[in-house]
C-alpha positions, 0 to 999 in steps of 0.5 A: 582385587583382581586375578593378576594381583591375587597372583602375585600374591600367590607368589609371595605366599610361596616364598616361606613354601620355598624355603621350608622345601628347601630346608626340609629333610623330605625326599627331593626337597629340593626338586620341590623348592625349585618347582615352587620357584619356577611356578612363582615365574611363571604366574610372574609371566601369567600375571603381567600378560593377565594385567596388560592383556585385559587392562587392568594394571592397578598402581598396586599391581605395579608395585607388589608386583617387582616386591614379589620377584625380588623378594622371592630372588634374594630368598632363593639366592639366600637359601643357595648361599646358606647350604654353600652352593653359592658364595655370599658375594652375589647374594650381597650383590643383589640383596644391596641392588634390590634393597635401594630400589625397594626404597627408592620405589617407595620414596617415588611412589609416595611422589606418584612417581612409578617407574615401569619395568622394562625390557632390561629388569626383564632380561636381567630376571630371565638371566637370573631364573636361567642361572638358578636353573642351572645350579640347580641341576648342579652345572659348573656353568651355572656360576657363569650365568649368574655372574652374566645375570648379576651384570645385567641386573646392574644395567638395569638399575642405571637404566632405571635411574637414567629414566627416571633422571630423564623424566625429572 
């Protein structure tokens, strides 16, 4: 096991410390939650950087590594849309999104057949912290985002799905 894997681990343990801060009656429990989702970005960052950097980017690491974001993504969109802050539309939106590439992942990863992320999951995720940022501190433009974040994540599942027709 190495250290960008452990990491992504560490983000999936984090998600359940999300949503008990989230939910919980302590003070600034929602400061905290979002602090927990911002370190999981940022050891998301950490651990890519880590992986390619020293070359140590396992098959594993390929594929826990986008289970994690997306599995912290609809957690965090979930606890947004349960206390009403959100509507539920992009919740199914995404949960829909990330589900069939979930499954797609793992039809092509039984085949040997992993596709990469690439700059557009990467701008798409980016989009998405930004607009969880902002609703966070409770802007109105914070939905806009979230649209901007909802369309760039639907380029990115085509972009996926051309790669992978080009590479048949």
């Amino acid at each position: 096991m190495n250290i960008p894997n452990i990491l992504t681990l560490f983000r999936i343990f984090l998600i359940p410390v999300f949503i008990l801060l989230f939910f919980s009656d302590i003070n600034n429990g929602a400061l905290y939650s979002f602090i927990v989702f911002f370190t999981a970005g940022i050891t998301d960052v950490l651990d890519g950087y880590l992986a390619r950097k020293y070359n140590i980017v396992t098959k594993w690491g390929i594929v826990l590594d986008p289970l994690a974001d997306k599995l912290m993504l609809i957690t965090v969109l979930s606890c947004l849309a349960i206390k009403k802050t959100i509507t539920f539309l992009p919740l199914l939106i995404v949960t829909v999104k990330e589900l069939s590439m979930i499954i797609a992942g793992a039809i092509l990863y039984n085949k040997d057949f992993i596709i990469p992320s690439n700059i557009f999951g990467k701008v798409a995720t980016f989009m998405f912290y930004l607009a969880i940022l902002v609703i966070s501190f409770g802007q109105k433009y914070g939905s806009y985002i979230l649209d901007i974040a909802i369309v760039s994540a639907i380029i990115a599942l085509f972009n996926y799905i051309f790669y992978y027709l080009k590479q048949k």
